[in-house]
C-alpha positions in Angstrom: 48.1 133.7 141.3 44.9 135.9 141.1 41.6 135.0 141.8 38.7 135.9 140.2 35.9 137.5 142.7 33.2 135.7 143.7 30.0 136.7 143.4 26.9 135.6 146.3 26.6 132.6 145.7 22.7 132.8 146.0 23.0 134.9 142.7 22.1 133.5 139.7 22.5 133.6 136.3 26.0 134.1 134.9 27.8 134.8 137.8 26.3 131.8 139.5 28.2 130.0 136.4 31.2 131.8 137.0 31.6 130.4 140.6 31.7 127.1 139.4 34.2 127.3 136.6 36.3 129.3 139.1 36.0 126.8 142.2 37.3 123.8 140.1 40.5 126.2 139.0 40.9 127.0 142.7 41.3 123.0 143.7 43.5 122.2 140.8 46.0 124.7 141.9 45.8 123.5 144.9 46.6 120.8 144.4 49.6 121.4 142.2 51.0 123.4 144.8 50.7 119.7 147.1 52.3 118.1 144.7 55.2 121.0 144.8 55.8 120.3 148.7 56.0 116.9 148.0 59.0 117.3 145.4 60.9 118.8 148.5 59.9 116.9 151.5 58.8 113.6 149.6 61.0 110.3 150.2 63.7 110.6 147.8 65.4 107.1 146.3 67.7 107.3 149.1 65.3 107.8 151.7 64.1 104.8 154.0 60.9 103.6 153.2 58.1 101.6 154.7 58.9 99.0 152.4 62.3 99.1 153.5 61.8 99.3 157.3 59.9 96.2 156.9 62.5 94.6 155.3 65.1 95.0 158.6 65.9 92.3 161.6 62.5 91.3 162.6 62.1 89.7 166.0 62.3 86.1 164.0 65.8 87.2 162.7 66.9 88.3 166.0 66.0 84.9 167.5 67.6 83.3 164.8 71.0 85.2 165.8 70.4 84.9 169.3 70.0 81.0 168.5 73.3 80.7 165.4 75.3 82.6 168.6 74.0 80.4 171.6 75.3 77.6 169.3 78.7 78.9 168.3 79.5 79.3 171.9 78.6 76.1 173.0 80.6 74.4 170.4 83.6 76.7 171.5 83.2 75.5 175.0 83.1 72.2 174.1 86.3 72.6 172.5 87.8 74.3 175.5 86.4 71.7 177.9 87.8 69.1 175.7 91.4 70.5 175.4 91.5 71.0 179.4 90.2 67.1 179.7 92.6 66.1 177.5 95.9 67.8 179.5 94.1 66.6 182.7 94.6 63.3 181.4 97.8 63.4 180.0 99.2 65.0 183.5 97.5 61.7 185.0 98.8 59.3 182.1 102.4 60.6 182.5 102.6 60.6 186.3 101.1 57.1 186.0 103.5 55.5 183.0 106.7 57.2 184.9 105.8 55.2 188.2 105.5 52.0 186.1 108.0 53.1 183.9 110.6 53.3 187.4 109.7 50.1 189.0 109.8 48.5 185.3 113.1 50.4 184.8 114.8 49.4 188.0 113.9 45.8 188.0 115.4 45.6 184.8 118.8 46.9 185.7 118.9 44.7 187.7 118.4 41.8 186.0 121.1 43.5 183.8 122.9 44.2 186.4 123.3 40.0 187.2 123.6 39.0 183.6 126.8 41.4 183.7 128.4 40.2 186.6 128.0 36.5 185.8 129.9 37.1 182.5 132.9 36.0 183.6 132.0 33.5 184.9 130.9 30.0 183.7 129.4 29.8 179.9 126.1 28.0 181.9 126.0 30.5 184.2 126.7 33.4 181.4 123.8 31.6 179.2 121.3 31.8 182.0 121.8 34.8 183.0 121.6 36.3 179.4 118.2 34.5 178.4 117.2 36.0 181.9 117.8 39.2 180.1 116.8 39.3 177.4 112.9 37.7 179.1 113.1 40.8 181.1 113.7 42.8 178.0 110.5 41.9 176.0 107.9 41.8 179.1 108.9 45.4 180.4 109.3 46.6 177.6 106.1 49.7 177.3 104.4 47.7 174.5 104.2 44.9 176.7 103.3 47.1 179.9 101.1 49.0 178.7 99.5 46.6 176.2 95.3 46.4 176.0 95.9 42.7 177.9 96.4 45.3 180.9 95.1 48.1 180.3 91.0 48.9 179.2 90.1 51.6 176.3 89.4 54.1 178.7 92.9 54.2 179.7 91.9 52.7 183.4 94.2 49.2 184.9 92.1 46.4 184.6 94.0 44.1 186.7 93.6 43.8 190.4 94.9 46.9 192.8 94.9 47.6 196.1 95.7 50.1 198.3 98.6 49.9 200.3 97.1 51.9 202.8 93.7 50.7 202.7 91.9 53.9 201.8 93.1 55.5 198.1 94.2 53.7 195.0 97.6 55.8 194.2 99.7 55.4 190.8 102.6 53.6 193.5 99.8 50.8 194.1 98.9 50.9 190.1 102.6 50.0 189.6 103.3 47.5 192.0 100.1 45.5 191.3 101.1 45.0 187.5 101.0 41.7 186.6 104.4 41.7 184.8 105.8 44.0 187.3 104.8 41.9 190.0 106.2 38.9 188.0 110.0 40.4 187.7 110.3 41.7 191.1 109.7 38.1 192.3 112.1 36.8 189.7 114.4 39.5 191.1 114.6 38.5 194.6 115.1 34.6 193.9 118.3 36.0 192.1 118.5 38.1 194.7 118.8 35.3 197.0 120.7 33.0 194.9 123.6 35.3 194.2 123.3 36.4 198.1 122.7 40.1 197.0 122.5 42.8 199.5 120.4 45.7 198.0 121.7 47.7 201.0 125.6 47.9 200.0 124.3 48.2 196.2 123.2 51.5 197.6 126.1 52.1 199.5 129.0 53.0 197.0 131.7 53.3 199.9 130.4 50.0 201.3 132.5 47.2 201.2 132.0 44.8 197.8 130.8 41.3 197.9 133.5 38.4 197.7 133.5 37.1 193.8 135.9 34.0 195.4 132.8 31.8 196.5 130.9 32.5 193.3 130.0 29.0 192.0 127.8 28.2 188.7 124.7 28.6 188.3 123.0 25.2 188.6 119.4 25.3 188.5 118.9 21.9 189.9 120.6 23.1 192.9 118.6 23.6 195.9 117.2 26.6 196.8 118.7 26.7 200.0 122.7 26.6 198.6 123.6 30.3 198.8 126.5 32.2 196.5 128.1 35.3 196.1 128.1 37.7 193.5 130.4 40.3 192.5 128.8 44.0 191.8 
């Protein structure tokens, strides 16, 4: 590049001209030689812009995440707590229908128990004994247990219980206080009694057996003082 001297610029005349013409030349080149440095350190197509910068997570965005997250983890814990509720109350539903389920269970056998041993003898006695059954059957069965005339939706008893002990409800006190339950075992003993059962030497096997000889039929006009014998 070469510039042209300049002349004082309180001449006149043509060098006063000259210095214009000259000073014009001097700030276009200058200003081509901007517009080179800007073809090397200008933003390129791939270079973040101001434009683009604007365009990243703003503070709304970020709340909006913070918010879509806050969300998703409370529906996950919601899940959780809802699995852990529902094992909690299927641990207290199980320990719950197995009591029942027992005293249900062994009242039954025994009743069975009776109808078996009076098989041989008479047909009256036989018949009884075998409608007896087949009573105890159908109302112990778990659809009739655990039916909704018992039981509310919540899964809670709503008949009558109370506590043996006086203090806390426990699943024993649940059991014994159903109304079906409650209705066998007293059926129970009076055949109990009849038949002149000892639960005791049931539970004995080396115990000696009851004597079938003074069995006598079942005659439920009897009073319920005549006592009999039945053979296990």
């Amino acid at each position: 590049m070469h510039f042209q001297p300049i002349g004082n610029p309180s001449g006149g005349g043509e060098g006063g001209g000259g210095d214009g013409g000259e000073g014009i030349a001097v700030a276009v080149e200058h200003q081509g030689s901007l517009n080179q440095f800007e073809d090397v350190f200008g933003s390129g197509p791939d270079s973040p812009t101001e434009q683009e910068v604007q365009n990243g997570p703003q503070p709304s965005d970020m709340r909006r995440l913070e918010t879509e997250h806050t969300t998703a983890g409370y529906r996950e814990g919601i899940t959780a707590a809802k699995a852990s509720s529902v094992q909690v109350g299927f641990d207290e539903g199980f320990s719950l229908g197995a009591t029942i389920g027992s005293q249900a269970g062994q009242l039954l056998g025994m009743v069975e128990g009776i109808a078996d041993a009076l098989k041989g003898h008479t047909a009256e006695a036989a018949e009884a004994s075998t409608k007896l059954l087949s009573d105890a059957k159908g109302e112990l069965s778990t659809d009739k247990i655990f039916s909704a005339e018992y039981w509310a939706s919540d899964g809670n008893w709503s008949y009558e219980v109370t506590a043996a002990d006086g203090e806390q409800i426990l699943f024993s006190d649940v059991a014994t206080a159903h109304p079906l339950v409650r209705k066998w075992r007293r059926i129970v003993n009076e055949q109990l009694d009849v038949w002149r059962i000892q639960l005791s030497l049931l539970e004995n096997e080396t115990g000696p057996r009851l004597d079938t000889a003074s069995v006598e039929p079942l005659n439920s006009a009897a009073p319920t003082g005549a006592k009999q014998t039945l053979d296990w």
